[in-house]
ROSE-4610 file (N, C-alpha, C; in Angstrom, 1 decimal, always signed):
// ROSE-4610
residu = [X/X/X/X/X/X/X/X/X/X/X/X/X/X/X/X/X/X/X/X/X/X/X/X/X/X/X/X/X/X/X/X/X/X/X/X/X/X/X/X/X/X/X/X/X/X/X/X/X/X/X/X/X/X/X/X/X/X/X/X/X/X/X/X/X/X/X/X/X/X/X/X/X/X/X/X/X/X/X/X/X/X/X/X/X/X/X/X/X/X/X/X/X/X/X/X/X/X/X/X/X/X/X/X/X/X/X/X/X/X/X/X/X/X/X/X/X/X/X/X/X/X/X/X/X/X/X/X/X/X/X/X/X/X/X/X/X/X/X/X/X/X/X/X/X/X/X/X/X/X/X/X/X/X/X/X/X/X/X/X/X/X/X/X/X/X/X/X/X/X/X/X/X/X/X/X/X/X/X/X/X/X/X/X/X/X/X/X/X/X/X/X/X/X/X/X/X/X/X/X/X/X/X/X/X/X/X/X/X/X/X/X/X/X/X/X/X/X/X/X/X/X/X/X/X/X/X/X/X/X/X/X/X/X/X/X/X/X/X/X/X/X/X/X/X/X/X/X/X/X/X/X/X/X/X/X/X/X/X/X/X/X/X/X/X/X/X/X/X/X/X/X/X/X/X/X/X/X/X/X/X/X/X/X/X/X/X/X/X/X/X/X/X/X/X/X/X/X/X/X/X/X/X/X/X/X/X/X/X/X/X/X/X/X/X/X/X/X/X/X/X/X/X/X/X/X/X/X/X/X/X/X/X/X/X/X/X/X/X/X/X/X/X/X/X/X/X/X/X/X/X/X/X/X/X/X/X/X/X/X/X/X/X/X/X/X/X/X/X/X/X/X/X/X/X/X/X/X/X/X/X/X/X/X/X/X/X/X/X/X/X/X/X/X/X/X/X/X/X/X/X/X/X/X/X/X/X/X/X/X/X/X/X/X/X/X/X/X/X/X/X/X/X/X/X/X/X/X/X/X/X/X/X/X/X/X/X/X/X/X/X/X/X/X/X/X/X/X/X/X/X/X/X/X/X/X/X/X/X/X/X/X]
num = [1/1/1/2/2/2/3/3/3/4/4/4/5/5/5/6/6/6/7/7/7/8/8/8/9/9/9/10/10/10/11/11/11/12/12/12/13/13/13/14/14/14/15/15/15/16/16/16/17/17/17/18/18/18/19/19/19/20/20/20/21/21/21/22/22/22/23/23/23/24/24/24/25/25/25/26/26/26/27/27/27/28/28/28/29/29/29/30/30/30/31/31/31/32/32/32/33/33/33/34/34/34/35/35/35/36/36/36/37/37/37/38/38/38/39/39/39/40/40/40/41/41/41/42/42/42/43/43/43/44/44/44/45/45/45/46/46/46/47/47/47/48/48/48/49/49/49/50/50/50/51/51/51/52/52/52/53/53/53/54/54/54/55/55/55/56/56/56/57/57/57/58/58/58/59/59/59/60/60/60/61/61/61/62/62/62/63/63/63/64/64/64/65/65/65/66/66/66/67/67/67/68/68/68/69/69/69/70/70/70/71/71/71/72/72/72/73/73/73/74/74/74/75/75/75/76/76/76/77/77/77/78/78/78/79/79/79/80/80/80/81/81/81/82/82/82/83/83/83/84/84/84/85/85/85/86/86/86/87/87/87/88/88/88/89/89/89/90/90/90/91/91/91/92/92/92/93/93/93/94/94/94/95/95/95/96/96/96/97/97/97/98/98/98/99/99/99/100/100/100/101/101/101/102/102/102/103/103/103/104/104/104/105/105/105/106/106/106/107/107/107/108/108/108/109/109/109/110/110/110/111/111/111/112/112/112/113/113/113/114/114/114/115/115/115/116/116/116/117/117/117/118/118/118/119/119/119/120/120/120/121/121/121/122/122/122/123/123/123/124/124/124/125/125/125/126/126/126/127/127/127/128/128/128/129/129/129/130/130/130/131/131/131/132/132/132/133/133/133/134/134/134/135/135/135/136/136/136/137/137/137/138/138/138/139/139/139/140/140/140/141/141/141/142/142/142/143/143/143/144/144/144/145/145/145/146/146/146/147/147/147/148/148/148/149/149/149/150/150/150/151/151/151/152/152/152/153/153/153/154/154/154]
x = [+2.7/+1.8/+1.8/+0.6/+0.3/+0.3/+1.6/+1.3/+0.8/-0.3/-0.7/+0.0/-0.1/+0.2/-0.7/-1.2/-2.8/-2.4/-2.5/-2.1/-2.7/-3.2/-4.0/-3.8/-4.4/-3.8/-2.6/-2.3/-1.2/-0.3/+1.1/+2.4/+3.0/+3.4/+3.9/+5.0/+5.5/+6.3/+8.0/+8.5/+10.1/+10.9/+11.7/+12.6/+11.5/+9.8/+9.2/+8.9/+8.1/+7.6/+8.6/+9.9/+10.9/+11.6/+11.8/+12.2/+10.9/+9.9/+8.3/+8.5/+8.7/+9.1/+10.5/+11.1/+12.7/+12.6/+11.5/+11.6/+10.5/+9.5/+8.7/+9.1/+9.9/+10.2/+11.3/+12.1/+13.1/+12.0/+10.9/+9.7/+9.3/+9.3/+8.4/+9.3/+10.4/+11.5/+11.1/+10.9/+10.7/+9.2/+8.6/+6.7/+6.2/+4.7/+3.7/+3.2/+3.1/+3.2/+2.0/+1.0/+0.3/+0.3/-0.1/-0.3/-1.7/-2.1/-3.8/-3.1/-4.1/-4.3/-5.5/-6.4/-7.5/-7.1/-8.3/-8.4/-8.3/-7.5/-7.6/-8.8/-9.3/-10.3/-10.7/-9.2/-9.3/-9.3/-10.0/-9.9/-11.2/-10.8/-11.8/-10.9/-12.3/-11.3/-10.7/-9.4/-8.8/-9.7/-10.4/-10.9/-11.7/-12.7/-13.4/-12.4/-11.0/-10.4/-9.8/-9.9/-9.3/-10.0/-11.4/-12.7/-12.9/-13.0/-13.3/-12.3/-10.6/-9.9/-10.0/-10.2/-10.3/-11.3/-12.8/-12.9/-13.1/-12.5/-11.4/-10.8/-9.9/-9.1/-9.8/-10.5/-11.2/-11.6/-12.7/-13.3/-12.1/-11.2/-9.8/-9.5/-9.8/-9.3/-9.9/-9.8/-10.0/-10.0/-11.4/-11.5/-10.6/-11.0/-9.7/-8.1/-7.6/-6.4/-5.9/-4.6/-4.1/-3.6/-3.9/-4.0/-2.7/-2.2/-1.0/-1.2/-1.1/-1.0/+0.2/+0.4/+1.5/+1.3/+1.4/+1.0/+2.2/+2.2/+3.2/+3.2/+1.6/+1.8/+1.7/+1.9/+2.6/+3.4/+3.3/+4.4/+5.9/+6.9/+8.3/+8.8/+9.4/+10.3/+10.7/+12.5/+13.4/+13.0/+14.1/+13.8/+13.4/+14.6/+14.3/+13.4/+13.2/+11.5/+10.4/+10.7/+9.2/+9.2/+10.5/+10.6/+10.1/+10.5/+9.6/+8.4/+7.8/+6.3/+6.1/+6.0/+5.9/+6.3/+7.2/+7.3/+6.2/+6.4/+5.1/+3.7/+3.6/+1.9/+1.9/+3.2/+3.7/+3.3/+3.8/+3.8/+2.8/+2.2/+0.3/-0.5/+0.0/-0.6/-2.0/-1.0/-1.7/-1.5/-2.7/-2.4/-2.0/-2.8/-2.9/-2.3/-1.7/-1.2/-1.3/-1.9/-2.2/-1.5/-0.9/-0.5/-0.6/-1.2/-2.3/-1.3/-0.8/-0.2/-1.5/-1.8/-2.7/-2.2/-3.0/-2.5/-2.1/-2.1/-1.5/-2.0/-3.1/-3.9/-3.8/-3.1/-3.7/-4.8/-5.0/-6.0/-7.0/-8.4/-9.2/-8.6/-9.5/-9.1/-9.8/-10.8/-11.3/-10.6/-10.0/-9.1/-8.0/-7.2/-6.0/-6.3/-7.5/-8.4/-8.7/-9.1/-9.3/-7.7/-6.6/-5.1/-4.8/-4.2/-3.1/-1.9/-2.0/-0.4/-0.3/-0.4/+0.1/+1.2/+1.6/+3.5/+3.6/+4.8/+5.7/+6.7/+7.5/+8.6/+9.7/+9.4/+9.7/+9.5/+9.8/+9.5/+9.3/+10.2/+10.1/+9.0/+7.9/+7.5/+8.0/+7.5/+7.9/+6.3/+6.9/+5.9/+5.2/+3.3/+3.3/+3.9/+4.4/+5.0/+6.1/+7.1/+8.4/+7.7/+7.0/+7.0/+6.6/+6.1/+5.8/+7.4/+8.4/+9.7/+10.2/+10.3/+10.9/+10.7/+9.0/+8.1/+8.6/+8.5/+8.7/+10.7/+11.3/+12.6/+12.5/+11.7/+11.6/+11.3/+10.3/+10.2/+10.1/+11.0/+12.0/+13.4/+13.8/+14.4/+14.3/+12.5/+11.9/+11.9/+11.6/+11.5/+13.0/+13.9/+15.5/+15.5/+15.9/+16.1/+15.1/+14.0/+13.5/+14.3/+14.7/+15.1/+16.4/+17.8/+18.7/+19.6/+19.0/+20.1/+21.1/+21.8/+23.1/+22.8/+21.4/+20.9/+21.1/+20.7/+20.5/+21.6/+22.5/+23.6/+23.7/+22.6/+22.6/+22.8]
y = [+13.8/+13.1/+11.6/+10.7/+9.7/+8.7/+7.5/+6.8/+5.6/+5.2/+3.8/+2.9/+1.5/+0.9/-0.3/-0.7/-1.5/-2.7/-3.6/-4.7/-5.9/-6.4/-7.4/-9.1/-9.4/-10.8/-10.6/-11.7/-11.8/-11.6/-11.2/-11.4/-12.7/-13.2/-14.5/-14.0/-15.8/-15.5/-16.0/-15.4/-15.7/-14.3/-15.0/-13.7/-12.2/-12.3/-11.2/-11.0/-11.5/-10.5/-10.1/-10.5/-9.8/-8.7/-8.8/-7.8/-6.4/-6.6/-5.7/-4.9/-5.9/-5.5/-4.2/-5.4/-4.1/-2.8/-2.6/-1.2/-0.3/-0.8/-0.3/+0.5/-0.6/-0.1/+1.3/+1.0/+2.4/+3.8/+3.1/+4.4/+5.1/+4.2/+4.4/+5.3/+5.5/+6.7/+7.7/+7.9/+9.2/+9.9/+8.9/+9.5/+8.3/+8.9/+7.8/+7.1/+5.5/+4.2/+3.7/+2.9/+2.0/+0.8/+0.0/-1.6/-1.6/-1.7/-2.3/-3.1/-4.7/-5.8/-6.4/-6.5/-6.3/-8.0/-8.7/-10.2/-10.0/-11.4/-12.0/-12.6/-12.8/-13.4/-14.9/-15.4/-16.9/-17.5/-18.6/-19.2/-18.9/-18.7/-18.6/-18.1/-17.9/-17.6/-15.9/-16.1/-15.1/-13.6/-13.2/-11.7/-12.2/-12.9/-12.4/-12.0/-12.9/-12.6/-11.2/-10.7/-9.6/-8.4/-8.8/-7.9/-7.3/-8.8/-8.8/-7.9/-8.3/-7.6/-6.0/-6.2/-4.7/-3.6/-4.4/-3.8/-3.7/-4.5/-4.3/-3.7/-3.3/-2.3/-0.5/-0.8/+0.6/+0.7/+0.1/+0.2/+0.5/+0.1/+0.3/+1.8/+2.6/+4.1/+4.9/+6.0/+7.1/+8.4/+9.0/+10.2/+11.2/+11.6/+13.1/+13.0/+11.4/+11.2/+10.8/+11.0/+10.8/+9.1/+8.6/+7.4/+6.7/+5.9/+5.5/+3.4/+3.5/+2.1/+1.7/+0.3/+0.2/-1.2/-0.8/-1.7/-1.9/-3.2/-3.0/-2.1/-1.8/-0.8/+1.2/+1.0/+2.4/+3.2/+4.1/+5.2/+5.0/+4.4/+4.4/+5.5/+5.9/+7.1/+6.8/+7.6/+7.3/+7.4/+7.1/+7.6/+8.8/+9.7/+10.8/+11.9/+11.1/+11.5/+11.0/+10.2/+9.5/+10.3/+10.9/+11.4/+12.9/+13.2/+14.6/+14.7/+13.8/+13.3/+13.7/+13.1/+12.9/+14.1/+14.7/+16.2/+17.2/+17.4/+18.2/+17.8/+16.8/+16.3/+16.8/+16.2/+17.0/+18.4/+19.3/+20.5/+21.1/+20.8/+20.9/+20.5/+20.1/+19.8/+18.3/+17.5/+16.2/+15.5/+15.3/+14.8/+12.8/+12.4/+10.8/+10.4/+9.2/+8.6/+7.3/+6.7/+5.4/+4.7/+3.7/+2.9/+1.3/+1.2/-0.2/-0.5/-2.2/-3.5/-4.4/-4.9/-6.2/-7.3/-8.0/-9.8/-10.3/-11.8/-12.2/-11.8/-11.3/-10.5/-9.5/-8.6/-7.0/-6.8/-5.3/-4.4/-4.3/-3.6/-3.5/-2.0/-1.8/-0.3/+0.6/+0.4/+1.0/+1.6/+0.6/+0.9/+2.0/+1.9/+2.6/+3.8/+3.8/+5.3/+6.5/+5.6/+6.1/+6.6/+6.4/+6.5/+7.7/+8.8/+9.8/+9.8/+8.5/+8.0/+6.7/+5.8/+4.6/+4.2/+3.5/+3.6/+2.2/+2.2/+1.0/+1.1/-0.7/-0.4/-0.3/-1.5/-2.0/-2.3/-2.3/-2.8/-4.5/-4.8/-6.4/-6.6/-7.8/-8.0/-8.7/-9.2/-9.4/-10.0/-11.1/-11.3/-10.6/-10.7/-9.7/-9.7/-10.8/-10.8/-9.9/-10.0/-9.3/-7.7/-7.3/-6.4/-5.5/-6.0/-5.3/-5.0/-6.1/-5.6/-4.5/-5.1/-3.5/-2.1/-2.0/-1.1/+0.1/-1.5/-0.5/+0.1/-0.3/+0.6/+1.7/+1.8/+2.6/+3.7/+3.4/+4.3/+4.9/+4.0/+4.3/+5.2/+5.2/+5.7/+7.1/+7.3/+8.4/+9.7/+9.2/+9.4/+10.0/+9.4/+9.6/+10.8/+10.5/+12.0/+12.9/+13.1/+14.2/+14.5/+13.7/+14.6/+14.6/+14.3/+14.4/+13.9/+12.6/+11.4/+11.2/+10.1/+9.5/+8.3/+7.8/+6.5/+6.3/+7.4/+7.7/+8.2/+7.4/+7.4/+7.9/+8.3/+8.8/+10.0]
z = [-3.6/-4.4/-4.0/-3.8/-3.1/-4.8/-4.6/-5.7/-5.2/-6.4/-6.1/-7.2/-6.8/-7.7/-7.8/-8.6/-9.1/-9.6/-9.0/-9.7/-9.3/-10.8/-11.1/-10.6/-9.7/-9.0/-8.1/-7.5/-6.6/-7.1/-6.5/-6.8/-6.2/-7.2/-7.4/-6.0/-5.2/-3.9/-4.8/-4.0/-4.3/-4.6/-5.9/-6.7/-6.5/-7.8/-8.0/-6.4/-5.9/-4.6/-3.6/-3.6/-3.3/-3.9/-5.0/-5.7/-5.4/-5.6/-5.6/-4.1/-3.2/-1.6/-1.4/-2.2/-2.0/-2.8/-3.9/-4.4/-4.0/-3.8/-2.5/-1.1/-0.8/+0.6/-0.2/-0.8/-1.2/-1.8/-2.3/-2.8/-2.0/-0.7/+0.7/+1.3/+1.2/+1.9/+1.0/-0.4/-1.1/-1.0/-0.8/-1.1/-0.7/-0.5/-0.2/-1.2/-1.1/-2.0/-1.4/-2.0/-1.8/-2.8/-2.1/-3.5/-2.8/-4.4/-4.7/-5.2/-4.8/-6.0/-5.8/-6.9/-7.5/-8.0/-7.9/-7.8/-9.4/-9.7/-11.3/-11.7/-13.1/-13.1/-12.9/-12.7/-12.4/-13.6/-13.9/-15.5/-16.4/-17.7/-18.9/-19.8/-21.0/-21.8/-22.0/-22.4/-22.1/-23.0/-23.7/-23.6/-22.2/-21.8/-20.5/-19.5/-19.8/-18.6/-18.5/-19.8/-19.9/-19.5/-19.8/-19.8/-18.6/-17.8/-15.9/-15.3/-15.4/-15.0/-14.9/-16.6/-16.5/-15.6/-15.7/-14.8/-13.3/-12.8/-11.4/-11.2/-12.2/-12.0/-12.0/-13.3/-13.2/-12.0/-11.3/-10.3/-9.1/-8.7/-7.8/-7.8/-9.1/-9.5/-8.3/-7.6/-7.3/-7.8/-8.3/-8.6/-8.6/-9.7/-9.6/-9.7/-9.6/-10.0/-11.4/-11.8/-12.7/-13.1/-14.1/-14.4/-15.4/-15.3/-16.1/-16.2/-17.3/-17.7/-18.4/-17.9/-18.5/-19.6/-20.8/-22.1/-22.8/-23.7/-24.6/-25.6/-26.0/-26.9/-26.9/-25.0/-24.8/-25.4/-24.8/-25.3/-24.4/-25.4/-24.1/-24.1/-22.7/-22.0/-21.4/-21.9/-20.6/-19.8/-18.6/-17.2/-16.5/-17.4/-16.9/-17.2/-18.7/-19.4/-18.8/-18.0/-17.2/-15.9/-15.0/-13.6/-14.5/-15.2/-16.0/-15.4/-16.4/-16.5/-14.8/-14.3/-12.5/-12.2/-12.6/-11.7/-12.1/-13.3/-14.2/-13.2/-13.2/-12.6/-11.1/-10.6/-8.4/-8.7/-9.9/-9.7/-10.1/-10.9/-11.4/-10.1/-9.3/-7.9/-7.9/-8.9/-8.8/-7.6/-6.9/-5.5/-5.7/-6.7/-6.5/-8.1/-8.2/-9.3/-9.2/-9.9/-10.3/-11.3/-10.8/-11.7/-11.9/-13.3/-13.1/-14.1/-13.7/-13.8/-14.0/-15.3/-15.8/-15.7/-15.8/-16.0/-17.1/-17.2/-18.5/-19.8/-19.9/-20.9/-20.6/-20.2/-20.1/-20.1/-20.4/-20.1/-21.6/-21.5/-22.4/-23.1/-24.6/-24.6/-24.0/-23.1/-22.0/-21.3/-20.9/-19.8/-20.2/-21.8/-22.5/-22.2/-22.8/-22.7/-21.9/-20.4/-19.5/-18.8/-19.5/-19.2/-19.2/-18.4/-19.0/-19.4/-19.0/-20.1/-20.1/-21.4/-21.7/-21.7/-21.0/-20.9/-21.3/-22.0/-22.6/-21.7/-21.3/-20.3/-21.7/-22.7/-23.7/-24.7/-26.0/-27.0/-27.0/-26.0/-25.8/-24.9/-24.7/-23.6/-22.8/-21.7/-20.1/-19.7/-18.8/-17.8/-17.3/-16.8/-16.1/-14.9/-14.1/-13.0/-12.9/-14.0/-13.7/-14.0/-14.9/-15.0/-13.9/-12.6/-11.3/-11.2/-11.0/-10.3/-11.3/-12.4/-13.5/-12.8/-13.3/-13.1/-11.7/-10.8/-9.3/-9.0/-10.1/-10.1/-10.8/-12.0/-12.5/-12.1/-11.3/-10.5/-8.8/-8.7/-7.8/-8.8/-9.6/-10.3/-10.5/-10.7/-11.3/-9.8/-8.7/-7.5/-7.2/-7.1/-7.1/-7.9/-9.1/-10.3/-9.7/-9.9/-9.1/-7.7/-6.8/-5.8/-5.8/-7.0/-7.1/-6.4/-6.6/-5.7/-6.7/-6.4/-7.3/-7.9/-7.5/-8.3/-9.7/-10.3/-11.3/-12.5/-13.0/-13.5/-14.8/-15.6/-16.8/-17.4]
């Protein structure tokens, strides 16, 4: 299964785009990873900015794939409830997975909608910046437990 990861504006340089780098490259040993990033809207006010983004991102999707956002007001799952998720979909013979990261506004309910799964990392929020680095352990994590590494301590 070919994942993407969709993400709105640049990653900020330093700590995040290092961190985003180092879980990538570990994803990149289990399965095929791509980074989309879909330009920000720049300044206004925040629904247009939210509006525009969103559909950037839609537009970024590829047909026929399975779609995952990640909102605060997702649905949370452990890890091993989320490497689930991901196996069930590998074994249904979903070829492509998308996973779209918004900007300081998030996403429209457009966008929620068009989701097969809404995911919460957390009840708390988080930067959008950090949440790329989270995100890309998590699943890096998810990736691991499926193939029964030792990463995975739980």
């Amino acid at each position: 299964m070919r994942l993407r990861l969709i993400l709105v504006g640049r990653t900020e340089r330093g700590h995040v785009a290092d961190g985003l780098e180092y879980y990538l490259s570990r994803i990149g040993r289990l399965g095929q990873v791509e980074l989309s990033v879909v330009a920000d809207a720049g300044r206004g006010e925040p629904p247009w900015q939210q509006r525009t983004e969103s559909e950037r991102a839609l537009a970024a999707l590829r047909p026929g794939g399975k779609v995952v956002v990640l909102d605060e007001r997702g649905k949370p799952l452990t890890s091993p409830a989320f490497a689930q998720q991901l196996g069930t979909w590998r074994d249904q013979g979903v070829r492509d997975t998308a996973f779209l990261i918004g900007g300081a506004y998030g996403f429209t309910d457009e966008v929620r909608q068009r989701a097969d799964l809404v995911l919460s990392l957390s009840q708390m929020v988080f930067p959008h910046q950090l949440v790329r680095v989270l995100f890309a352990e998590q699943l890096y994590r998810a990736l691991s437990i499926l193939k029964g590494s030792g990463y995975h301590h739980g």
